[in-house]
C-alpha positions in Angstrom: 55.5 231.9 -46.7 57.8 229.1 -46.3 61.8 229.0 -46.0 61.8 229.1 -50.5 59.7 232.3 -49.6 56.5 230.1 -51.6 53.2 230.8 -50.3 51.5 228.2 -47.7 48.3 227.9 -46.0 48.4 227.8 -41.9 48.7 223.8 -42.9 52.2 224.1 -44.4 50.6 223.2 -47.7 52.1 224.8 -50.5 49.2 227.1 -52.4 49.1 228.7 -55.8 47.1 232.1 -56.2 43.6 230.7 -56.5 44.2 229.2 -53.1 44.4 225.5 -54.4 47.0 222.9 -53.1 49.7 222.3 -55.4 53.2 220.4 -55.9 56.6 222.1 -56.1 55.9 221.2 -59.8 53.1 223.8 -59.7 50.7 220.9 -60.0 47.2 221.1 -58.6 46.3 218.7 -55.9 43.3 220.2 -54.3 41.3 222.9 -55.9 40.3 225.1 -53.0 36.5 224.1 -52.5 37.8 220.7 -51.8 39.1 221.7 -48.6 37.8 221.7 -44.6 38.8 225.4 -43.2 41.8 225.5 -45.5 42.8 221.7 -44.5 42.6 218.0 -46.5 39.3 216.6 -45.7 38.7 213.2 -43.6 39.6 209.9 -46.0 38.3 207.0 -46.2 39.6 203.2 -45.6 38.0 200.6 -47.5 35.8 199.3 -44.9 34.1 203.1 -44.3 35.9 204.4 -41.4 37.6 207.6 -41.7 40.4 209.0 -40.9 43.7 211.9 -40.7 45.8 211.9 -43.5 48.6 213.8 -40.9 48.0 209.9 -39.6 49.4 207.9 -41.5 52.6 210.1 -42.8 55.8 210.1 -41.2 57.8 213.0 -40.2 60.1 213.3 -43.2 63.0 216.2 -44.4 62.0 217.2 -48.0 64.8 218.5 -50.3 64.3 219.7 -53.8 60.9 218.2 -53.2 62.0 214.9 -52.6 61.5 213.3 -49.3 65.0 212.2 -47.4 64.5 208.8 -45.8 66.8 207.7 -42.8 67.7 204.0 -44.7 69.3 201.2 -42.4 69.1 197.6 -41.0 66.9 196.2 -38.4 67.9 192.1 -38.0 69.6 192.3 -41.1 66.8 193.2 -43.1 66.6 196.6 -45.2 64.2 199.4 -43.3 63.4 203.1 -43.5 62.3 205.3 -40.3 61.3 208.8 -40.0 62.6 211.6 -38.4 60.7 210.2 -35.5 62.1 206.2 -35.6 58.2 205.4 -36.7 59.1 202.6 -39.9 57.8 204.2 -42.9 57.6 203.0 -46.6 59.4 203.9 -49.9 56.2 207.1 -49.7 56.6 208.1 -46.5 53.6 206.1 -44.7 53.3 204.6 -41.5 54.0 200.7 -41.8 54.0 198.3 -39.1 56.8 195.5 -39.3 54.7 193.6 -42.1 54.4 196.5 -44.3 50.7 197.7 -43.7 50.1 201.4 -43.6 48.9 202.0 -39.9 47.7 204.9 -37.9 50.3 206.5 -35.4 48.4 204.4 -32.8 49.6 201.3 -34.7 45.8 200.6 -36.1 46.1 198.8 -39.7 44.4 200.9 -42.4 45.2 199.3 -45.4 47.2 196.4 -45.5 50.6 195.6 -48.1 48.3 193.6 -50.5 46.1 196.5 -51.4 49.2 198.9 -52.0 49.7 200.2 -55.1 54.0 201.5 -55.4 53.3 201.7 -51.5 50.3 204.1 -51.8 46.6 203.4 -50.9 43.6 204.9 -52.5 42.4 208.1 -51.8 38.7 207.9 -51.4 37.2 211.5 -49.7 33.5 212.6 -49.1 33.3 213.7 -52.8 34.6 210.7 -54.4 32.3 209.6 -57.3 32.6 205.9 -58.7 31.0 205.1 -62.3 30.1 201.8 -62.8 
């Protein structure tokens, strides 16, 4: 259980009663035959690697499920860190000074360009693309 008394897995994810991933909303996210012993599954970057989505996310406070970002200036320019001092975007990613979501060991996994609101596609194992 979590501090709202909620249910969570040993992942800190927040689970309905089927044992899916869901919101705060009480939306699904994962259904639980998506997951890897109770966790997200490996994604994927554009060119086929894969990697962590525990990554690529910044250590953030979450109130009321929104996510409290630490805003202030770096050279006079507008920036966000986390709870760590990692710079993060307006969704909580890892970004390096350029704005390309990176890898806590400052690898570039998608770059700005391919953002979409400062997200990147999901693409796990059991994607399926149609043509």
């Amino acid at each position: 259980m979590d501090q709202n008394k909620c249910p969570i897995n040993s992942h800190g994810f927040l689970l309905d009663t089927a044992g899916d991933i869901i919101r705060y909303t009480g939306e699904k996210v994962f259904f639980k035959e998506q997951l890897v012993n109770g966790d997200l599954p490996l994604l994927y970057t554009y060119g086929g690697k894969t990697f962590d989505i525990a990554d690529v996310m910044g250590v953030l406070d979450v109130f009321e499920g929104k996510a409290l970002l630490a805003k202030s200036t770096e050279n006079g320019r507008p920036c966000t860190r986390d709870q760590g001092g990692h710079l993060v975007n307006e969704r909580g990613y890892l970004i390096t000074k350029e704005g390309h979501i990176c890898n806590r060991q400052g690898r570039v996994l998608f770059h700005k360009d391919h953002l979409k609101t400062g997200d990147f596609p999901k693409f796990f194992s059991f994607t399926k693309f149609s043509r």
